[in-house]
C-alpha positions in Angstrom: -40.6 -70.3 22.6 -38.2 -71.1 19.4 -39.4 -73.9 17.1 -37.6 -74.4 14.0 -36.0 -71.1 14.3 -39.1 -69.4 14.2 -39.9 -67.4 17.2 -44.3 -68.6 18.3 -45.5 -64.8 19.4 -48.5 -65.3 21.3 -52.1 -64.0 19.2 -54.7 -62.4 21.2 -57.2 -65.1 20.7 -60.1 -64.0 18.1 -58.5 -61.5 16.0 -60.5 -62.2 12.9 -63.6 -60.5 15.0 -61.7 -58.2 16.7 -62.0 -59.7 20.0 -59.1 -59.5 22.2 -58.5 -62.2 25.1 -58.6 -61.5 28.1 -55.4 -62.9 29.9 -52.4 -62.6 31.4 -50.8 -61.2 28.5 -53.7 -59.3 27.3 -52.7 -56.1 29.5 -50.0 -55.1 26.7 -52.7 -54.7 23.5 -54.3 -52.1 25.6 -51.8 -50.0 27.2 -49.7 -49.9 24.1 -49.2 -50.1 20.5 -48.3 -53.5 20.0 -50.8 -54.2 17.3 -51.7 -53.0 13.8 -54.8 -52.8 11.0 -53.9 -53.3 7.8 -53.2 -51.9 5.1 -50.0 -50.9 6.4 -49.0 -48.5 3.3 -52.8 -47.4 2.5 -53.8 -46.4 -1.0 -51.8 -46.7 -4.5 -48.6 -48.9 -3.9 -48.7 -51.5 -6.8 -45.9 -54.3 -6.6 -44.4 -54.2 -3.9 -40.6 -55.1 -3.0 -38.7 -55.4 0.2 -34.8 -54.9 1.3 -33.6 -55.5 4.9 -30.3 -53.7 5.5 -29.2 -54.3 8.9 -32.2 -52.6 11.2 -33.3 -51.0 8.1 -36.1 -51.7 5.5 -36.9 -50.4 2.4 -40.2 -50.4 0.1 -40.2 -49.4 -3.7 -43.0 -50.8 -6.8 -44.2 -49.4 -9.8 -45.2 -45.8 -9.8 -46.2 -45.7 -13.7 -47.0 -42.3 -15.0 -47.1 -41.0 -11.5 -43.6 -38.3 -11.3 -40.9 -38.0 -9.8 -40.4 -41.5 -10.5 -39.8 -44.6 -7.7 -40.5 -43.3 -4.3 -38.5 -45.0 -1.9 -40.2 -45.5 1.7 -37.9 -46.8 4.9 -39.7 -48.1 8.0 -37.6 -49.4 11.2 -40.6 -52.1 12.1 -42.9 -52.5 9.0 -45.8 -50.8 10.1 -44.7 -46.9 9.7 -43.7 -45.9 6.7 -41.9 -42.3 5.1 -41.0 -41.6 1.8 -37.3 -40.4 2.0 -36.9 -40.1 -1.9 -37.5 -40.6 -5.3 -35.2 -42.2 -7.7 -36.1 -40.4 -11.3 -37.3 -37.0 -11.9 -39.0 -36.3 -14.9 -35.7 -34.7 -16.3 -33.6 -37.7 -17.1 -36.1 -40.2 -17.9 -36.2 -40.2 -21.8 -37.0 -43.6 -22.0 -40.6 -43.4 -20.5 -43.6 -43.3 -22.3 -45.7 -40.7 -20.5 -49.5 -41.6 -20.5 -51.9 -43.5 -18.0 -50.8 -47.1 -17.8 -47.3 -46.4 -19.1 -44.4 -44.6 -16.8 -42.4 -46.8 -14.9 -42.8 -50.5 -14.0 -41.4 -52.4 -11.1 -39.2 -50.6 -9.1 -37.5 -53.8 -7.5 -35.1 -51.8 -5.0 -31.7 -54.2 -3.6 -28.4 -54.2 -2.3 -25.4 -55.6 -3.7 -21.2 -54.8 -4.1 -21.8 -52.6 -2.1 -24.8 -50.6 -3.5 -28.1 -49.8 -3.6 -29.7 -50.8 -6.9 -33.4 -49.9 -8.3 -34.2 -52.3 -11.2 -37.0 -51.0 -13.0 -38.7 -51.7 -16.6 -39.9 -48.5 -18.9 -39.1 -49.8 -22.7 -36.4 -52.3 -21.4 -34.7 -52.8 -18.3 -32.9 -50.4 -16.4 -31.5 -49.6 -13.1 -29.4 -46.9 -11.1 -27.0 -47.0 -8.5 -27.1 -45.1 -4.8 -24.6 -45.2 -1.9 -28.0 -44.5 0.1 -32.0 -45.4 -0.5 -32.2 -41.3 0.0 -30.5 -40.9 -3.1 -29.2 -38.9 -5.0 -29.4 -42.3 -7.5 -27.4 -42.0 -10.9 -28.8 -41.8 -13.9 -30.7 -45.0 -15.2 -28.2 -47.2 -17.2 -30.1 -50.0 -19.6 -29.6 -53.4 -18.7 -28.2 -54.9 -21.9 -30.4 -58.1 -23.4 -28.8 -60.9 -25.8 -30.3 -64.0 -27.6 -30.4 -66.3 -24.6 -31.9 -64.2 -22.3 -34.3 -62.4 -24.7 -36.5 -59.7 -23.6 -36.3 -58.7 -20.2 -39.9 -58.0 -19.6 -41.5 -56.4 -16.5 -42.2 -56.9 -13.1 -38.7 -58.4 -12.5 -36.9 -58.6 -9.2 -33.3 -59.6 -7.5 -32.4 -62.0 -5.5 -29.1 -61.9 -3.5 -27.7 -65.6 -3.1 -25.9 -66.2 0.6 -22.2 -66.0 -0.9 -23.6 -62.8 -2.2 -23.7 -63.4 -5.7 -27.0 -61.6 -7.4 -29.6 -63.4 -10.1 -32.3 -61.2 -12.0 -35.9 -63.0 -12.1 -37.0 -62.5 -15.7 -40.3 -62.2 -16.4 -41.8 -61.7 -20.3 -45.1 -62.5 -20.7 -46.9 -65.0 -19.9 -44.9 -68.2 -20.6 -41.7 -66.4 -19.8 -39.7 -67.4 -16.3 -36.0 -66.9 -15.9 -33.4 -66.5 -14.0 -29.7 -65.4 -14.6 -27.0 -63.7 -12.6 -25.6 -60.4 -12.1 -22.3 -58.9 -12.3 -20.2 -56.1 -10.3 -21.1 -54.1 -13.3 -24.9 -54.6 -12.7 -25.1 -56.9 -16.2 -26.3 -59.9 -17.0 -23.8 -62.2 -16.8 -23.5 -66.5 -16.6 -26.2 -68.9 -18.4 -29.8 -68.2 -18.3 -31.9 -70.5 -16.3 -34.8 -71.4 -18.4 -37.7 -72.2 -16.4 -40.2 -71.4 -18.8 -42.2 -74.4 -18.1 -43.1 -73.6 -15.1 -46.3 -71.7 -16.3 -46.6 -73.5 -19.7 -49.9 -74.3 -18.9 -50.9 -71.2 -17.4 -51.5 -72.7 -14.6 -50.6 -69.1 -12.6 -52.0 -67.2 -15.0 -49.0 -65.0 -15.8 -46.9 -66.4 -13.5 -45.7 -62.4 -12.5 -43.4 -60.6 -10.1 -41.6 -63.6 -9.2 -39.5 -63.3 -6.1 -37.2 -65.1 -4.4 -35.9 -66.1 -0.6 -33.6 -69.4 0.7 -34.1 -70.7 4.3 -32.6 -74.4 5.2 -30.7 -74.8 2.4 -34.1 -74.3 -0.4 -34.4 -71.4 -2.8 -38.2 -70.5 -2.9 -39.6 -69.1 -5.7 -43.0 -67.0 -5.6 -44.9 -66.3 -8.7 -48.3 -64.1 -8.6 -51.2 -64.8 -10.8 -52.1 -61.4 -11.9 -53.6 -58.1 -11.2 -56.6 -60.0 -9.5 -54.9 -61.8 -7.3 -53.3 -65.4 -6.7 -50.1 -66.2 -4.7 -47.9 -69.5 -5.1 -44.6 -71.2 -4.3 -42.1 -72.8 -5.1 -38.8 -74.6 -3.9 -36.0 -76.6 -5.1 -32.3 -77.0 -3.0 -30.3 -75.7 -6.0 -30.9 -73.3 -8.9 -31.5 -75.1 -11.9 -33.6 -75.3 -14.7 -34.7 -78.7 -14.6 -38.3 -78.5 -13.5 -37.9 -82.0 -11.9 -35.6 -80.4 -9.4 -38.8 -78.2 -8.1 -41.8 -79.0 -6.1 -45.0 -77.0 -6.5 -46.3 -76.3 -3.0 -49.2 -74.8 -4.2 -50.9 -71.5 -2.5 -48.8 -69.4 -0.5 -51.6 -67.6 1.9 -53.8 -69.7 4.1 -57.3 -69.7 3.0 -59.4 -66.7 4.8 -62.1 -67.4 7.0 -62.6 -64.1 8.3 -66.0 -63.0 6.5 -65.4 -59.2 7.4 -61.7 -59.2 5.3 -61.9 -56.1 2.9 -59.0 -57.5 1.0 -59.6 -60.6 -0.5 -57.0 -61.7 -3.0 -53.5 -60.7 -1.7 -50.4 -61.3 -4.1 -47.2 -59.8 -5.7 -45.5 -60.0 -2.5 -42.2 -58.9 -1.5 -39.5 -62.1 -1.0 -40.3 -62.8 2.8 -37.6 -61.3 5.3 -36.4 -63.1 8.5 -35.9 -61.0 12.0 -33.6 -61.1 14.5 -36.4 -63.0 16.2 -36.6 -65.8 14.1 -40.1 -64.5 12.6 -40.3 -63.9 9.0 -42.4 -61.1 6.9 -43.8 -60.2 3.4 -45.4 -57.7 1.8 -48.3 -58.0 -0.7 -51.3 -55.9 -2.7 -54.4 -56.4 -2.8 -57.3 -54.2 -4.3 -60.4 -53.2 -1.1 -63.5 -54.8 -1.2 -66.5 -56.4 0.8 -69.5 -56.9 -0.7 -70.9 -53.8 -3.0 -68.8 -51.7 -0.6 -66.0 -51.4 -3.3 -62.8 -49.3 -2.6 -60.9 -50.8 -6.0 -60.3 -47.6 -7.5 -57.9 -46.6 -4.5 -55.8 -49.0 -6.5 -53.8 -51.7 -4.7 -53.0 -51.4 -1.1 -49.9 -52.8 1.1 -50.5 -54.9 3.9 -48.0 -56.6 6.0 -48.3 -60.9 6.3 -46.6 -62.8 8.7 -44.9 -66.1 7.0 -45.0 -68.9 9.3 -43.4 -72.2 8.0 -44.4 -75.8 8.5 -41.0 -77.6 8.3 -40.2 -76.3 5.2 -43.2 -75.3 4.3 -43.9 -71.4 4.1 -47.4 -70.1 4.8 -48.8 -66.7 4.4 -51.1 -65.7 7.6 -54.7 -64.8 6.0 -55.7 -61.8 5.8 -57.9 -60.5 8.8 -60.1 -57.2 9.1 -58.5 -56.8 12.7 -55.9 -56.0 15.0 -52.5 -58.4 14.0 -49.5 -58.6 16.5 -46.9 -56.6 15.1 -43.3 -57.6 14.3 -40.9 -57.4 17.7 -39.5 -54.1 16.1 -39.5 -50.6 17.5 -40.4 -47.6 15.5 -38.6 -44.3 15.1 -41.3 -42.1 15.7 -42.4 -42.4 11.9 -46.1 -41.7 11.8 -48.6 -43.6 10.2 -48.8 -43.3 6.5 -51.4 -40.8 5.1 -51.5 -37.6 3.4 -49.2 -35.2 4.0 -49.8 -31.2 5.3 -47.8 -29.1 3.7 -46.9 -25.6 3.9 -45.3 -24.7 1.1 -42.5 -22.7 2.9 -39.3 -25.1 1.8 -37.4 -23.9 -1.4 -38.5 -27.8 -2.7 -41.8 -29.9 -3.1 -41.8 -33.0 -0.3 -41.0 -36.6 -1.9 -44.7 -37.7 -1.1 -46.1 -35.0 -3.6 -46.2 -36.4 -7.8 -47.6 -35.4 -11.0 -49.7 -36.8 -13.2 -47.6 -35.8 -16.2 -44.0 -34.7 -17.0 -45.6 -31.3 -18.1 -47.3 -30.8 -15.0 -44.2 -31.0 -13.3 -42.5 -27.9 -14.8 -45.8 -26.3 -14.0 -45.4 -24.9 -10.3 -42.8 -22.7 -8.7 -42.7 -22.0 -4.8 -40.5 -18.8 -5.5 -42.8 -16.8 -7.2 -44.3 -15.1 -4.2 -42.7 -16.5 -1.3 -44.9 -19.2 0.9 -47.0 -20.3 -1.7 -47.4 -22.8 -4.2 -48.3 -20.8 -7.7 -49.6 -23.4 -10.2 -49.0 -22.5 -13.9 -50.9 -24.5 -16.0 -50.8 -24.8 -20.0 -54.0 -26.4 -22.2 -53.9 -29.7 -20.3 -54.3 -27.7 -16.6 -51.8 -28.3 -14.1 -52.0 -30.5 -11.0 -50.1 -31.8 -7.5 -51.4 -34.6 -5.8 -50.8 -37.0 -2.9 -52.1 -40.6 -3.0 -55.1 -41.0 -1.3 -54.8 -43.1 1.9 -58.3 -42.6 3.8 -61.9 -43.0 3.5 -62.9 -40.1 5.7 -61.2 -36.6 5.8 -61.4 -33.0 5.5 -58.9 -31.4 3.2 -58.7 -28.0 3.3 -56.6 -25.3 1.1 -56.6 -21.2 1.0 -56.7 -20.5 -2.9 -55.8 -16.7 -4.3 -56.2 -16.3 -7.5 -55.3 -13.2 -10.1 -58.2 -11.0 -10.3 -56.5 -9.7 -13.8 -56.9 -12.7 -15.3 -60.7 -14.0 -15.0 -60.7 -17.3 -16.3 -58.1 -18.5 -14.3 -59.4 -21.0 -11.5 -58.3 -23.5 -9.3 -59.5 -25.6 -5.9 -59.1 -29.4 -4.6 -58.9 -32.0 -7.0 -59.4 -35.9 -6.2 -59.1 -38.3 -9.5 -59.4 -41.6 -10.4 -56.1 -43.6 -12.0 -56.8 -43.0 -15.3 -58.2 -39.3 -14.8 -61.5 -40.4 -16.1 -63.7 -40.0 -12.9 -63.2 -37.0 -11.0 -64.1 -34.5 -8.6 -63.0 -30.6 -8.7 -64.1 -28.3 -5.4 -63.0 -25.1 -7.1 -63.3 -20.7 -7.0 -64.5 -19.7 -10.1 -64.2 -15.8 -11.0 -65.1 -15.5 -14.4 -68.9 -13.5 -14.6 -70.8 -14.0 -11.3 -67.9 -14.8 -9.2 -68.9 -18.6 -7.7 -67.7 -22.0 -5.8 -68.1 -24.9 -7.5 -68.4 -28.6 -6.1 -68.1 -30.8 -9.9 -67.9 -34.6 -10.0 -69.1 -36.3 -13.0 -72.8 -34.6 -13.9 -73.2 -33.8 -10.6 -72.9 -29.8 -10.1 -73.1 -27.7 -7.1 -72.7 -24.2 -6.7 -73.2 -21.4 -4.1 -72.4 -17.6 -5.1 -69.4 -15.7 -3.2 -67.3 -12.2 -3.3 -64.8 -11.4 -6.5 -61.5 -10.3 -5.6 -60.7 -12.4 -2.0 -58.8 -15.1 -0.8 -61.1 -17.9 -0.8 -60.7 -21.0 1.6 -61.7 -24.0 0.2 -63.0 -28.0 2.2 -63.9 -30.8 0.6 -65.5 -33.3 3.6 -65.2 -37.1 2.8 -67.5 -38.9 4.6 -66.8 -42.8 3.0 -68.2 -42.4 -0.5 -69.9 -39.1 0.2 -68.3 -35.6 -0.8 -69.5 -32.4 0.1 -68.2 -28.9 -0.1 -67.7 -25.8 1.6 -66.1 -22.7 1.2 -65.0 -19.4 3.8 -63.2 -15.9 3.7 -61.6 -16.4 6.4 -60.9 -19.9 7.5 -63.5 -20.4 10.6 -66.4 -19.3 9.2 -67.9 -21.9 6.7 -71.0 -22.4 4.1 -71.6 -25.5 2.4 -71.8 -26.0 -1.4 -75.5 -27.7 -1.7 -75.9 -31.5 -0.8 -73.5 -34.1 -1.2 -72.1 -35.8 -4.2 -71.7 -39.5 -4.8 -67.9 -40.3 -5.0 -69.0 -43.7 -6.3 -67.4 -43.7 -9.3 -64.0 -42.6 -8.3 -63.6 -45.6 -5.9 -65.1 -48.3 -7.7 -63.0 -50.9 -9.3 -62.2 -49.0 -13.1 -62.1 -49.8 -16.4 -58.8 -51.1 -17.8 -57.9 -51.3 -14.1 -57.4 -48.0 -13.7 -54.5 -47.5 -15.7 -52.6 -49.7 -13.1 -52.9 -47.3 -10.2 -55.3 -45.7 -8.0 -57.2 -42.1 -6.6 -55.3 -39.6 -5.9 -55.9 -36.4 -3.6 -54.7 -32.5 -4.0 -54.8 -29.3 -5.8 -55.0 -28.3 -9.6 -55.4 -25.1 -11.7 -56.7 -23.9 -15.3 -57.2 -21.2 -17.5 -54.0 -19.3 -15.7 -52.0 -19.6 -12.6 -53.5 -19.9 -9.0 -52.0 -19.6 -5.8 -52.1 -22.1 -3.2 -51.0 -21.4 1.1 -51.7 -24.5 2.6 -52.6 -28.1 1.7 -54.2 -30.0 4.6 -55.8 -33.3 4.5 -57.1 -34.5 8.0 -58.1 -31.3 9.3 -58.4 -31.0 13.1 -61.2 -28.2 13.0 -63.8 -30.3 10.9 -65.1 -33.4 12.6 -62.6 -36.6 12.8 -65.4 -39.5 12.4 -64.1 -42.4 15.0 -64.7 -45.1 12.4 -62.4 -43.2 10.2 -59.4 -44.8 12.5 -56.3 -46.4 10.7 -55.2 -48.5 13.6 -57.0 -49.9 16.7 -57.3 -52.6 19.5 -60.3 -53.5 21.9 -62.9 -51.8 19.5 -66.0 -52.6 17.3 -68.5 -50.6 15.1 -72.0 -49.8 15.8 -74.6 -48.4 13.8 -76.0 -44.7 15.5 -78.5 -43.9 13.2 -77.2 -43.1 9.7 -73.6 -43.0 10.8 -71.2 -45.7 12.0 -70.1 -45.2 15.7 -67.1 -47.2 18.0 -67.4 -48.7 20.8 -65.1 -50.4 23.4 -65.3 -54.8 22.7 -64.2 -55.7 26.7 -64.2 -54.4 29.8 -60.7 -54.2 29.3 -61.1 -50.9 27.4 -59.6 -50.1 24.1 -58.2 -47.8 21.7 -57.9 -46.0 18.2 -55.7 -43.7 16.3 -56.6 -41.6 13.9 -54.1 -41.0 11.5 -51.9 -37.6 10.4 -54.8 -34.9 12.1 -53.5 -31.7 11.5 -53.3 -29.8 15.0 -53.2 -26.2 13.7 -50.4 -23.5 14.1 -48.9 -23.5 18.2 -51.9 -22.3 20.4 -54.5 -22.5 17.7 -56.2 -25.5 19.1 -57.7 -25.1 22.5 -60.2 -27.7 23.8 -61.3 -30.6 21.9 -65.4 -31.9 21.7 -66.2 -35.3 21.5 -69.7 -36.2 20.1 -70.7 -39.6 21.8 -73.1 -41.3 24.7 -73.0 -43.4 27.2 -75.0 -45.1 29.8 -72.6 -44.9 32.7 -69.7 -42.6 31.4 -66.0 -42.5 31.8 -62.9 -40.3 31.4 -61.9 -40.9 27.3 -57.4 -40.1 27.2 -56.1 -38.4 23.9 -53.0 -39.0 22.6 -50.3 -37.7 20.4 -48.0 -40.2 18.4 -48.3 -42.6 20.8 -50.1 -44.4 23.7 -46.7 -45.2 25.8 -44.0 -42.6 24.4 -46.7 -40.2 23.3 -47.8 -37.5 24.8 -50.8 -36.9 26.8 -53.1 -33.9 25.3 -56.6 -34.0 26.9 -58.9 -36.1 29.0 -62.5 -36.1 28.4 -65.4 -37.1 30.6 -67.8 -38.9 28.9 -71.4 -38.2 30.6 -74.4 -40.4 31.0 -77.0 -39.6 28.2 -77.8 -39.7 24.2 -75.5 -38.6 21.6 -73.8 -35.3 24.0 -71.3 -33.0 23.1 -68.7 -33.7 25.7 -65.3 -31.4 25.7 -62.0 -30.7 27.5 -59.4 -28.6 27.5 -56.4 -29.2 25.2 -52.9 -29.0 25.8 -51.0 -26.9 23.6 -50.0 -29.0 20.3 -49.4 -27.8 16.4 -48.8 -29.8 13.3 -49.8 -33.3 12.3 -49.8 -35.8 14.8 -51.7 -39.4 15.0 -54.2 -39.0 17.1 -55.0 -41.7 19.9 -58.0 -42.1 21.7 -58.3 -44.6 24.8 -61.6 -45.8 26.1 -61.7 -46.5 29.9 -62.0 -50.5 31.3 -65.0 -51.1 32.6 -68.6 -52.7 30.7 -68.4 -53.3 26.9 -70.2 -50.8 24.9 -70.7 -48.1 27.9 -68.9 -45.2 25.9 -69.9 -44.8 22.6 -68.2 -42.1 20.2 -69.5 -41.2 16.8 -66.5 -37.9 15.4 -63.8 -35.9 17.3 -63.3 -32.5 16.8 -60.5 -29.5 17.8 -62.3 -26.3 19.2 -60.2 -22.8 18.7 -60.1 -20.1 21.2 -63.2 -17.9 21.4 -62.2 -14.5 20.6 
């Protein structure tokens, strides 16, 4: 049904507990993927923006003193995301300041005369030019400032008028609110638009990231409040800067009545986008937290809102802990967003690795000796990290390391924003060769052999980390007792230099080798709460540990995002640790419930917490990883961690 040119989807009735209905219509949420969890881009994406090109749509925000500079993501339905590029390596980019908190700002990505534009603020404004989001994007030109407009500020975006014509939202400080058009040369051009009174009274608090979108013949404007949270609106039916012209409407989102929301104070959205189906979408942050269960130091996560309007009145659906109707938009087999395996067998680094400094990125070399990653460091040590998306994982790495030079040392490395908090799972050669598990004061250590390739796993089990080590991969000894991760993933001082925790590998003292980087290792157990996406489900408590559970007697399902499979014929049976009172057959997936592939079915026996397995269709690489439970009585099969089995040899 079309009302107001807004397509009405029909909700599956209780979301906010995660209780699908049970009608009709209900069939679909069960046999297919046509719901999602947010967040939808997990982990460090601060200030998000949004562009809609045709069937196409395009994320970039501030990246700070993470490099290569401005990664650009492209989704074809909102939910999946991949990074296709980056905008500014560390080699032209003269004009950043490169510490913690600095870098680049922004990142507002657009389209207009023809190209696509990043806007983005490091000491001034600046933007480049691409004839595609995958770059390559010129070099940063400086948008020029005069006495009217003043200076340009941060957090600024575009907004494309419908006769095409672009205006820059300024933003300086708190008192600070502008607008003023763009020429064919990318320059400010026209009057400015003073609308500096709008937050005179700080009435937004700093009134940032303003964005812009015109439906029904109204501009609306959306300021945030700040880093905290707050989202308002807007509107007025012509651009001017006389503030009688505009009407506040107040909050954007609707106010949240879901108690079991982990993100509680969405804002700096994207400028809502409008579908072929009438719908329209945004993008906003938010930091993770319930209760004393804080996740703030994974920085600000993207979730995906759907904007509903009353008249002319635009809302932003609350945010809800469960399962949301996704947009009516079909994806291109883009996985899930999570951390990357890699390799290391390309002549170039993937866009979803960075540094944390510009020295650090002339530190590596994946020519040295051929299918490996050689870190070099200097004094300051040298690093390559991903952006931590998960709360449970294994992440695994083979490290080789220079028996010449016995200082030299180098593991897994997970770090706060500001590289304050941290935790290093390292092979130490020096005297009385060793593996060490380090976060904070906490030390653990286990003796090994000098002179080997050491394999290296860090296990995170929510805010627990524990280590292990192996010579060969299969065979594996753990590094004393877990550590407290607490103080990586808290919220941080000075909010955490503006970003949050990210996950990878890092050497000192002399250069260490590096064969593989995985993240969500197969082999080591996949806990089932650990999910990223999921319909028809709830949690359980089995003891010490979370457990899942099917909601209805419809069944359900969850997917576990970017498992890493192995190389082809590695992975032979899968075992499933779980009970159940009257059993039933559990269906894996690959990618996909509907277009997916089918890898293994497992019967689920009667009795307490079994090992149940089955055999495993031949798969490699990193998949998503689905898991269906079978209709029949809520809460019959329970499953507590999934886990690949090799071949016995």
């Amino acid at each position: 049904m079309i009302q107001n040119g807004l397509a009405q989807q029909n909700y599956p009735a209780g979301q906010a507990n995660h209780q699908p209905v049970a009608d009709t219509g209900a069939a679909r949420f069960y046999s297919g993927v046509n719901t999602y969890v947010n967040p939808v881009l997990p982990g460090d994406h601060p200030d998000p923006t949004l562009l809609k090109v045709g069937d196409d749509f395009y994320h970039c925000g501030s990246s700070f003193h993470f490099n290569p500079y401005l990664p650009i993501y492209h989704s074809k339905d909102l939910v999946h995301w991949k990074v296709i590029g980056r905008v500014l390596t560390p080699s032209n980019t003269g004009m950043v300041t490169d510490r913690p908190g600095a870098g680049v700002w922004q990142g507002a990505i657009t389209y207009f005369y023809g190209s696509y534009r990043i806007y983005f603020s490091s000491n001034g404004q600046w933007f480049a030019k691409a004839s595609s989001p995958a770059g390559p994007w010129s070099a940063p030109v400086r948008v020029r400032e005069n006495v009217r407009t003043g200076p340009l500020g941060y957090d600024n975006s575009i907004f494309v008028d419908d006769d095409g014509k672009p205006y820059m939202l300024i933003k300086n400080g708190q008192k600070v609110n502008r607008i003023q058009a763009l020429g064919q040369d990318g320059q400010l051009t026209d009057t400015v638009i003073n609308l500096d009174w709008m937050n005179a009274g700080l009435q937004y608090s700093w009134a940032e990231g303003p964005v812009m979108c015109k439906r029904n013949g109204y501009y609306y404007y959306f300021p945030a409040g700040d880093v905290s949270g707050g989202q308002y609106v807007l509107r007025s039916t012509t651009l001017t800067a006389d503030s009688s012209k505009w009407e506040r409407l107040g909050d954007f989102f609707k106010p949240i009545t879901d108690p079991d929301n982990t993100f509680p104070r969405p804002n700096h959205i994207s400028a809502p986008v409008q579908l072929a189906d009438g719908t329209w979408w945004t993008i906003g942050q938010s930091y993770e937290k319930q209760g004393n269960d804080d996740w703030s130091g994974m920085g600000r996560q993207t979730s995906l809102y759907r904007v509903v309007w009353e008249g002319d009145r635009p809302w932003g659906e609350a945010p809800v802990s469960g399962p949301v109707v996704k947009p009516a938009l079909d994806n291109n087999n883009t996985p899930w967003r999570s951390v990357h395996t890699d390799h290391f067998d390309s002549d170039s680094l993937g866009p979803w690795w960075h540094f944390l400094s510009q020295r650090a990125a002339a530190a590596y070399s994946l020519s040295q000796r051929k299918g490996w990653l050689r870190l070099s460091p200097d004094s300051a040590g040298a690093h390559l990290l991903q952006k931590e998306t998960d709360h449970y994982y294994t992440a695994v790495t083979r490290v080789s390391v220079d028996a010449r030079i016995p200082e030299a040392h180098g593991g897994i490395y997970l770090t706060n924003g500001k590289q304050s908090a941290f935790a290093r799972l390292y092979y130490d050669q020096n005297n009385n060769p060793r593996i060490v598990l380090q976060l904070d004061t906490a030390i653990r250590e286990m003796p090994c052999r000098k002179g080997k390739d050491v394999w290296l796993k860090l296990e995170r089990q929510g805010h627990q980390l524990t280590g292990f080590f192996s010579a060969d991969g299969k065979n594996w000894q753990q590094v004393g007792p877990p550590v407290s991760a607490t103080s990586i993933d808290k919220a941080q001082p000075d909010f955490n230099s503006w970003v949050g925790t990210s996950v990878g590998l890092f050497a000192e003292k002399g250069p260490v080798d590096f064969w593989f980087f995985v993240c969500k290792d197969g082999f080591s157990r996949l806990p089932a709460v650990g999910s990223s996406n999921y319909y028809g489900i709830r949690k359980i408590k089995e003891g010490e540990e979370t457990a899942v559970t099917n909601s209805t007697v419809n069944g359900g399902w969850l997917m576990i995002s970017g498992v890493d499979f192995g190389t082809a014929g590695e992975a032979k049976a899968v075992e499933i640790v779980g009970r159940a009172t009257k059993g039933g057959k559990l269906e894996l997936f690959t990618d996909d419930l509907e277009v997916g592939r089918q890898i293994a079915v497992v019967q689920v026996k009667p009795g307490n917490n079994k090992l149940h397995t089955g055999s495993l269709r031949q798969v490699s690489g990193q998949h998503d990883l689905f898991i269906r439970f079978p209709a029949g009585t809520s809460g019959d099969v329970i499953i507590q961690n999934i886990r690949l089995l090799r071949a016995e040899k």
